[in-house]
C-alpha angles and dihedrals in degrees: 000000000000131000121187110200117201143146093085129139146120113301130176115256109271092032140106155262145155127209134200137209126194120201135204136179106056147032100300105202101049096072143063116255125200139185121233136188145196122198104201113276095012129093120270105264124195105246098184143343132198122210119234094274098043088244101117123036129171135209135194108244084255099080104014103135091020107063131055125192134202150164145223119197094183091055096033083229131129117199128208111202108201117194133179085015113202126198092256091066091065103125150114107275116207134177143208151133117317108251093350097106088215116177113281110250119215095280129211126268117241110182118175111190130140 
């Protein structure tokens, strides 16, 4: 099992981005993904998950109205559009499998600073 996070950068603060994870190892669109992510010195904390189908997803309160995630089977990807981004939202973004406690990959860097 294998995820590659990317799409990560500096931003402005009220700006966007959207990151991408690609994931290997297993059959991709039978399982719940999510999107973590760690500010430096605080505890990794679970941003948003999608269901199998894509049908239910779920946000913290953080970034509800603000994130959108989705999913694509074909590509074994699962995508986290980030809008209006806020400082508070600098961190290393990761993604896996939902419940599974898979490995961390190397995660992606979003820092939003003016």
């Amino acid at each position: 099992v294998h995820f590659v996070e990317s799409g990560g950068g500096l931003v402005q603060p009220g700006g966007s981005l959207r990151l991408s994870c690609a994931a290997s190892g297993f059959t991709f669109s039978t399982y719940a993904m999510s999107w973590y992510r760690q500010a430096p010195g605080k505890e990794r904390e679970l941003v948003a998950t999608i269901s199998s189908a894509g049908g239910n997803t779920n946000y913290a309160d953080s970034v509800k109205g603000r994130f959108t995630i989705s999913r694509d089977d074909a590509k074994k990807t699962v995508y986290l559009q980030m809008n209006s981004l806020k400082s508070e939202d600098t961190a290393m973004y990761y993604c896996r499998r939902l419940r599974w406690g898979d490995a961390w990959g190397n995660g992606t860097l979003v820092t939003v600073s003016s």
